[in-house]
C-alpha positions as CSV (number, residue, x, y, z in Angstrom):
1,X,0.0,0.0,0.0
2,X,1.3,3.2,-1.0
3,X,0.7,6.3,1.3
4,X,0.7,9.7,0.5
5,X,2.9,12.3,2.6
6,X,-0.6,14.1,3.7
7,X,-1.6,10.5,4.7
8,X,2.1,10.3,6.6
9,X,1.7,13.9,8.1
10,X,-1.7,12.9,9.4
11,X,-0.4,9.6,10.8
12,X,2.3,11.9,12.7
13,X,-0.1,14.8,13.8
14,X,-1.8,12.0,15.7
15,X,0.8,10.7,17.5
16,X,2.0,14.0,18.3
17,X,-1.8,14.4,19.9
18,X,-1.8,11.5,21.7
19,X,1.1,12.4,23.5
20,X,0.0,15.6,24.0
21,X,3.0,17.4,22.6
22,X,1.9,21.0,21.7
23,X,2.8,22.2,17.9
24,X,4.8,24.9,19.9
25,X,7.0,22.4,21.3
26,X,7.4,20.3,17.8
27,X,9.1,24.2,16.8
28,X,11.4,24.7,19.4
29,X,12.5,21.3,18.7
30,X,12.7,21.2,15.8
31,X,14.1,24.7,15.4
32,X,11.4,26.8,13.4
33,X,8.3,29.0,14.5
34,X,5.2,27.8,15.7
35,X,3.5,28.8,12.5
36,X,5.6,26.3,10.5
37,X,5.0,23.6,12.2
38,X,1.4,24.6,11.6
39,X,1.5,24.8,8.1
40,X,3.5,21.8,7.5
41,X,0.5,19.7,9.4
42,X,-2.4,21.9,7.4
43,X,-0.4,20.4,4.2
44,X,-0.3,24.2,3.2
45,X,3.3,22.8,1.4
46,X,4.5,19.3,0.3
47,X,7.2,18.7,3.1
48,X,11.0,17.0,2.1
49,X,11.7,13.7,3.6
50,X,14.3,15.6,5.7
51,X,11.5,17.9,7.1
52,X,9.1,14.9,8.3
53,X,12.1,13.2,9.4
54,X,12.7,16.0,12.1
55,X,9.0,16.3,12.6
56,X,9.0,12.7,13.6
57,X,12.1,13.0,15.6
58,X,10.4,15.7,17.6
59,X,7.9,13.9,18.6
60,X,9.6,10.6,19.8
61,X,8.5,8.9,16.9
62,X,10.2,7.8,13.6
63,X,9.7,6.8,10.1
64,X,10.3,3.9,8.8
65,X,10.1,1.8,5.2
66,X,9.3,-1.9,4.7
67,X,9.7,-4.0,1.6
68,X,5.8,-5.2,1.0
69,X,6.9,-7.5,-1.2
């Protein structure tokens, strides 16, 4: 199954909920503003792999790829 990055930044958005990590933290971490981070999870731009990469980091979480095959 193939997933889209909005389908990737949703998955991560979640888990940032659920640990009740505010998007404010994810920025100081991750070294950007507030608004950014907000952007980035509204899809209002198509993020790099780098970008989710530190988002993920910055929540405790990371992303991973498995051979479906």
């Amino acid at each position: 199954m193939t997933e889209t990055v909005s389908d990737l930044v949703g998955q991560l958005v979640a888990i940032r909920k659920a640990k009740g990590i505010l998007q404010s933290t994810v920025a100081r971490r991750m070294h950007v503003t507030r608004p950014a981070v907000c952007h980035l999870e509204r899809g209002r731009y198509s993020p790099s792999l780098a970008v989710l990469t530190r988002y993920a980091a910055a929540i405790g979480a990371r992303i991973t790829v498995e051979d479906v095959q």
